[in-house]
PAMAR-529036 format. One record per residue (C-alpha): x, y, z; residue in three letters. Coordinates in Angstrom, 1 decimal, padded with zeros to 4 digits. Layout:
+--------+--------+--------+---------+
:      u :      v :      w : residuo :
+--------+--------+--------+---------+
:      X :      Y :      Z :     ALA :
...
+--------+--------+--------+---------+
This chain:
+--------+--------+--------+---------+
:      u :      v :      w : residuo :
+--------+--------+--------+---------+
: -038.8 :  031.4 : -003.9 :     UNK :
: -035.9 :  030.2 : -005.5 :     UNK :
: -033.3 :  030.0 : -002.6 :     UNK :
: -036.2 :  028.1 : -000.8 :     UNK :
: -035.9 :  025.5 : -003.4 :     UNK :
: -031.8 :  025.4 : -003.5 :     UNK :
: -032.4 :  025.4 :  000.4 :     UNK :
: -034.0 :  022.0 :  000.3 :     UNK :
: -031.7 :  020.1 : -002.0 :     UNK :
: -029.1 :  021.3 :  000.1 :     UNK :
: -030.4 :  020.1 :  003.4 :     UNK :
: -030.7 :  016.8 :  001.2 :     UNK :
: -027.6 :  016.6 : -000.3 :     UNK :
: -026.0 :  017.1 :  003.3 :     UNK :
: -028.5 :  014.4 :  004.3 :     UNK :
: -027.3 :  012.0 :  001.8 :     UNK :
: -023.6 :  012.9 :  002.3 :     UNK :
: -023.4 :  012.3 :  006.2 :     UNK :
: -026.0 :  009.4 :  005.7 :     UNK :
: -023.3 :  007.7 :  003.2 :     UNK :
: -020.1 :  008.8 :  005.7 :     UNK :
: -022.5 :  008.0 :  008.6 :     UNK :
: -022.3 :  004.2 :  007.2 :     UNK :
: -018.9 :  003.9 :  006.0 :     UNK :
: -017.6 :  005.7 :  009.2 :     UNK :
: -019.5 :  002.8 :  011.2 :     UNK :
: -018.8 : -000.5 :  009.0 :     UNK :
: -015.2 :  000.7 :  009.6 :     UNK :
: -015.6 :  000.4 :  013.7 :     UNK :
: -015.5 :  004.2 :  013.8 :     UNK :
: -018.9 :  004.7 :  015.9 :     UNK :
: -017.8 :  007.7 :  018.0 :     UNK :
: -016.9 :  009.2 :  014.6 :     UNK :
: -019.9 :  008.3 :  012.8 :     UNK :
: -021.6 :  009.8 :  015.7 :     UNK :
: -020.0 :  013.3 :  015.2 :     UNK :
: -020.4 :  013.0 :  011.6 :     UNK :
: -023.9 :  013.0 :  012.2 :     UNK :
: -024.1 :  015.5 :  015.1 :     UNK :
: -021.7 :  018.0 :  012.7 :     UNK :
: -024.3 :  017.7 :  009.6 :     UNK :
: -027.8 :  018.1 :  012.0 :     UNK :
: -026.1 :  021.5 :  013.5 :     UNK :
: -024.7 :  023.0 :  009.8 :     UNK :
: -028.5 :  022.1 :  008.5 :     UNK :
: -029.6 :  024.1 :  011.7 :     UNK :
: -027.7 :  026.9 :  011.3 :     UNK :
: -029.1 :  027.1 :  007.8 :     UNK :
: -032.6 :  026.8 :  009.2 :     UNK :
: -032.4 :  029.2 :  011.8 :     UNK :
: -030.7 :  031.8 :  009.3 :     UNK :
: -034.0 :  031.5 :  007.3 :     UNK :
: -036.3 :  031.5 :  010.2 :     UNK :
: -034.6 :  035.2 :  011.3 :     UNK :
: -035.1 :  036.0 :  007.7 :     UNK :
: -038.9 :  035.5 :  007.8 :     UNK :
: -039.3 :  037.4 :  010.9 :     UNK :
: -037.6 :  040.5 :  009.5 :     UNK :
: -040.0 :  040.2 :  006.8 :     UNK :
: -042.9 :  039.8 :  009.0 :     UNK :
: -041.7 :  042.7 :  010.6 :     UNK :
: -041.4 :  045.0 :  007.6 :     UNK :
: -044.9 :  043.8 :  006.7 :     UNK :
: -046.6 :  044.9 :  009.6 :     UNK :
: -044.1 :  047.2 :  010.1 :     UNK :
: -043.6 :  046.6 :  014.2 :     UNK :
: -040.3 :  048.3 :  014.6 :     UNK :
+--------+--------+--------+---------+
């Protein structure tokens, strides 16, 4: 339970970091940049996601014990 908790502060302290660099990034005329600022923290909060969605299956798994 408690690496579901750290889980969602980081997905919101990446969300606050690429928000902040998201900004700067695009009040300096650096759109493209600002774009792949984004695009880089919604695939390293996916990755994270995913990881836990393959952890719950395995657990679902040894629960009902299907393999």
């Amino acid at each position: 339970m408690g690496s579901n908790i750290d889980l969602i502060f980081k997905i919101a302290g990446v969300g606050i970091l690429v928000a902040a660099a998201h900004w700067v990034l695009k009040s300096a005329g650096k759109e493209d940049y600002a774009f792949i600022t984004t695009l880089g923290g919604v695939a390293i909060v996916l990755m994270w996601v995913i990881y836990q969605l393959g952890n719950l299956f395995e657990q679902v798994k040894s629960v009902f014990r299907l393999f």
